[in-house]
C-alpha positions in Angstrom: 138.4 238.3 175.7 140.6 240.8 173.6 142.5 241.5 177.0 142.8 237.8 177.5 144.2 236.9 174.2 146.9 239.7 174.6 147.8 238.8 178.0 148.5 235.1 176.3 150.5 236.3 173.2 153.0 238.1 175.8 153.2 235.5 178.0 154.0 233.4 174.8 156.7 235.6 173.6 158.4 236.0 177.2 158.4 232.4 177.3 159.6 231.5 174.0 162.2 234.1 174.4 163.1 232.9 178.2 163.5 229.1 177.0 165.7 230.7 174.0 164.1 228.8 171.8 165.4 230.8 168.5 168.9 229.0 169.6 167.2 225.5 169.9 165.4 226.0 166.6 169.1 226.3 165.0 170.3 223.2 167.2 167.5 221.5 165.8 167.9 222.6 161.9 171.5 221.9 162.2 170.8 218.4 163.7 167.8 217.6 161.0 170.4 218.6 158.4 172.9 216.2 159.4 170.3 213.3 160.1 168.6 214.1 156.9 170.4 211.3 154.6 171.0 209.2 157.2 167.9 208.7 158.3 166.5 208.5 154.9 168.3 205.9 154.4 167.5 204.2 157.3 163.8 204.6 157.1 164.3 203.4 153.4 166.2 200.2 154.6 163.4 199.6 157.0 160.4 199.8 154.8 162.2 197.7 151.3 161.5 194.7 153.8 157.2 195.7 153.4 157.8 197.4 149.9 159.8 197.2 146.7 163.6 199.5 146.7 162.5 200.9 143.3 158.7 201.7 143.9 160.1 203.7 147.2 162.7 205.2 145.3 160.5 205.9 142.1 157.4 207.2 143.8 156.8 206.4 147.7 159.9 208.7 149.2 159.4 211.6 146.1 155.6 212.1 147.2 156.5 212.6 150.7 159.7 214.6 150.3 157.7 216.7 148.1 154.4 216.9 150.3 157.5 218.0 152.9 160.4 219.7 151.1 158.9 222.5 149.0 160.8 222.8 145.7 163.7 220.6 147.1 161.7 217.3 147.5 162.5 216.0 143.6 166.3 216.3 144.2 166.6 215.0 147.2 164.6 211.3 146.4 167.1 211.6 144.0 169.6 211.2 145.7 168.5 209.1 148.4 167.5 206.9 145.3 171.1 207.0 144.6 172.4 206.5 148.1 170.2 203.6 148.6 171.2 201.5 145.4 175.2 201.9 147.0 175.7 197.8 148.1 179.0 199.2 150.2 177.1 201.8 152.2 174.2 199.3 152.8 176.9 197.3 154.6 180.3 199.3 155.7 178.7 202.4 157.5 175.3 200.8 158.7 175.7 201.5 162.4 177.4 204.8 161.5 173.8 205.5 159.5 172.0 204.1 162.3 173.5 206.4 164.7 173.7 209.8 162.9 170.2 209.0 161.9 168.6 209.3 165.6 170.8 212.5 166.6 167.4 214.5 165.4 165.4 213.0 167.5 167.4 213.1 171.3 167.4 216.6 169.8 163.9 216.9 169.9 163.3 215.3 172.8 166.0 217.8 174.4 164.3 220.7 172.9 161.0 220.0 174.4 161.8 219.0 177.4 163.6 222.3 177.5 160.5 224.4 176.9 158.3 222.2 179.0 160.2 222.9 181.8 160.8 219.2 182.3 163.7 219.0 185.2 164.2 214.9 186.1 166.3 213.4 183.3 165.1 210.4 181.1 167.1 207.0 181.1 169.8 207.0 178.1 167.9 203.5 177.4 165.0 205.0 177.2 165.8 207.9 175.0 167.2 205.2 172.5 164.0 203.3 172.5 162.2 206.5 171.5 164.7 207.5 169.1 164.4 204.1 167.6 160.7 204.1 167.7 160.8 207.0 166.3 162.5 206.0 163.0 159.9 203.3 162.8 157.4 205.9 163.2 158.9 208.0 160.0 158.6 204.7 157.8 155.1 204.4 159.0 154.5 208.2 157.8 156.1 207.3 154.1 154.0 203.9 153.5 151.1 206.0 154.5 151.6 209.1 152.7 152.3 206.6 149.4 149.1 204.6 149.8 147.3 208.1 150.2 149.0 209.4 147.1 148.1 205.9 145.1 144.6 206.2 146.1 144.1 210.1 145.1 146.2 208.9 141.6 143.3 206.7 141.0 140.5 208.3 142.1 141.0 210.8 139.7 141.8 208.8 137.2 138.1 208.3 136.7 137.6 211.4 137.6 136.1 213.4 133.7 137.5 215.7 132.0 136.3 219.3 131.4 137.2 221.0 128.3 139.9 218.6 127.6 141.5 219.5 131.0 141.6 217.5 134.3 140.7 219.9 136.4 139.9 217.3 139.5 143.5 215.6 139.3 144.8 219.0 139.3 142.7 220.5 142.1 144.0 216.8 144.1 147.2 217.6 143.1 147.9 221.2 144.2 145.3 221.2 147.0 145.3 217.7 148.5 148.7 216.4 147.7 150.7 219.6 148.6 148.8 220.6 151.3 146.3 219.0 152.9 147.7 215.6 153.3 151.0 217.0 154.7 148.9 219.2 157.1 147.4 216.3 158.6 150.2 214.2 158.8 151.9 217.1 160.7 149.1 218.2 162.2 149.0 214.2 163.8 152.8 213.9 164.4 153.7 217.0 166.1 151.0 216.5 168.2 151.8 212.9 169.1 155.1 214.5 170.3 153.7 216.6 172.3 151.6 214.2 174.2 154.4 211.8 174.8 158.1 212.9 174.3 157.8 215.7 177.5 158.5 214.1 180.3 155.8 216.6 182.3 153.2 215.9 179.1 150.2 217.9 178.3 147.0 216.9 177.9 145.8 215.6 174.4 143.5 219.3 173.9 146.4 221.1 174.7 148.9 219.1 173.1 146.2 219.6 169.5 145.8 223.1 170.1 149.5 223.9 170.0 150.2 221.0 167.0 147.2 222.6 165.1 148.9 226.2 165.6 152.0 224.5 164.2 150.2 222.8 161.2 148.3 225.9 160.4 151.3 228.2 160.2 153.7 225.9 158.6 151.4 225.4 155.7 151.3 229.1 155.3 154.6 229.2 155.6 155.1 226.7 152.8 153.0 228.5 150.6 155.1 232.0 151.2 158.4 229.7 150.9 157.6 228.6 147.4 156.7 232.2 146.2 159.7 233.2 148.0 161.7 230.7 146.2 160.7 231.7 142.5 162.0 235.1 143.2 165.5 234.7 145.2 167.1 234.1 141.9 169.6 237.0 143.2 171.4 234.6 146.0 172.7 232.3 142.8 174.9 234.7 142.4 175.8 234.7 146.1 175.6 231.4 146.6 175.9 229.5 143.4 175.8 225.7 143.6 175.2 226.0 147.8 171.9 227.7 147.0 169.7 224.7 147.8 171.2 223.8 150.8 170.7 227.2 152.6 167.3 227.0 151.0 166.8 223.6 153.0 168.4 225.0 156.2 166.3 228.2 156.2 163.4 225.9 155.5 163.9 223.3 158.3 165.3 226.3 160.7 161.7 227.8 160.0 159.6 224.8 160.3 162.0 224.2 164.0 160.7 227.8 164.7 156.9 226.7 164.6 157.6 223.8 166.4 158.5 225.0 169.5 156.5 227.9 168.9 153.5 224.8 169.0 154.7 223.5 172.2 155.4 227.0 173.9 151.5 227.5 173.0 151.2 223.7 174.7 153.1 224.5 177.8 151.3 227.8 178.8 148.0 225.6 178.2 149.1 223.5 180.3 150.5 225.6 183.3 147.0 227.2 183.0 144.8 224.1 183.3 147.2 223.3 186.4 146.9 226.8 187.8 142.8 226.7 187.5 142.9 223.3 189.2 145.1 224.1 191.6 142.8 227.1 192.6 139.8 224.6 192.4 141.3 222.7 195.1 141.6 225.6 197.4 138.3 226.5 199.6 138.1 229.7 201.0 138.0 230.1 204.8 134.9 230.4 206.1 134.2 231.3 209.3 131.9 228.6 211.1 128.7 229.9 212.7 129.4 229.8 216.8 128.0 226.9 218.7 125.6 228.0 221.3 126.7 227.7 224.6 125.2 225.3 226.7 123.2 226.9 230.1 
């Protein structure tokens, strides 16, 4: 098993290193980045029609961002608060917002089918759809991590006190809100993608094996971030006002690192279940017994 395992981390490495996927994790970043107010807004325009503008910007879009955005989420639903109360961008650069929104996700879909090893291309129509779905899918992700949030707020509520401290709320807080609740939602989402963006798609077990490899490690990864982030006071000097945003784009470059890292552990997976089926299908040669010969 130990021989096994090893045998599958190298052919990991050799094929995350073969599809280059260090150079589509900075495509990605740098693709997230720019799609990152964009699409907020977007997603924020889309889910005002189901819920109020200043409950998202007030509490739906800050619980997520933070659930998602260690130590940056707070100033950044600040400012899509901002952008979203702006009556001429709501109307003069809509289709521009619309546009530069979805560049993240051909990106994605690119990405993947790159390590997949996918070859035929998809329709441009297609890829739009998908893109656009995909928005809807985010805004599906924000009224559900808000309703989650709501419900934990008043659960503990009623939750008592111990020693004049709420221990429960805070334990829901730091444990559930931070971590858990954005583990399954990623855990979830990544491996939806997996299952259905690639245009040769896993199987669901290996499509959840390589999103729970993502999940598991990005969470850790969070955790080390936010240490990490307490102690770089150094690169203010370096980087002064900029500090945040190379914090957000070593963030996102990371999280685009266990991403395809999850669907390189997908893809090898999957060329094994093909490989042991193939070599199911194949019977050995055996030599029939002679017929006797007639006197």
């Amino acid at each position: 098993m130990l021989m096994s395992f090893w045998r599958l981390l190298s052919d990991l490495t050799k094929s995350f290193l073969r599809h280059g996927c260090g150079s589509l994790a900075a495509s990605l970043a740098f693709f997230s980045l720019l799609s990152l107010f964009p699409l907020g807004f977007m997603v924020l325009y889309g889910v005002s029609f189901v819920v109020s503008h200043e409950v998202i910007g007030g509490r739906v879009l800050l619980s997520f961002l933070i659930g998602f955005l260690p130590t940056l989420g707070e100033r950044l639903a600040e400012e899509f608060q901002r952008i979203g109360e702006l009556d001429t961008v709501r109307w003069l650069v809509f289709l521009s917002f619309a546009w530069f929104g979805t560049l993240v996700f051909y990106e994605v879909d690119y990405a993947l089918n790159v390590v997949f090893d996918s070859t035929w291309k998809r329709h441009p129509l297609i890829s739009s759809a998908i893109a656009v779905a995909s928005q809807g899918a985010v805004g599906i992700l924000l009224i559900l991590s808000y309703v989650a949030t709501e419900t934990v707020n008043l659960l503990t509520a009623y939750a008592p006190h111990l020693w004049g401290l709420d221990l429960i709320a805070l334990a829901a807080h730091d444990v559930f809100l931070t971590y858990t609740l954005p583990f399954i939602m990623a855990f979830l989402t990544v491996g939806a993608l997996y299952r259905y963006v690639p245009r040769r798609r896993p199987q669901w077990r290996e499509a959840l094996i390589g999103s729970l490899t993502f999940s598991l490690l990005w969470v850790a990864a969070k955790l080390i971030f936010v240490t990490y982030n307490e102690y770089a006071t150094v690169y203010t000097k370096l980087y002064g006002s900029l500090l945040e945003v190379i914090l957000l784009l070593l963030w996102i470059y990371y999280s685009a690192l266990l991403f395809l890292l999850g669907a390189v552990l997908a893809h090898a997976l999957q060329q094994r279940s093909q490989a042991a089926a193939a070599a199911g299908f194949v019977q050995p040669d055996i030599a029939s017994p002679p017929s006797p010969v007639s006197r």
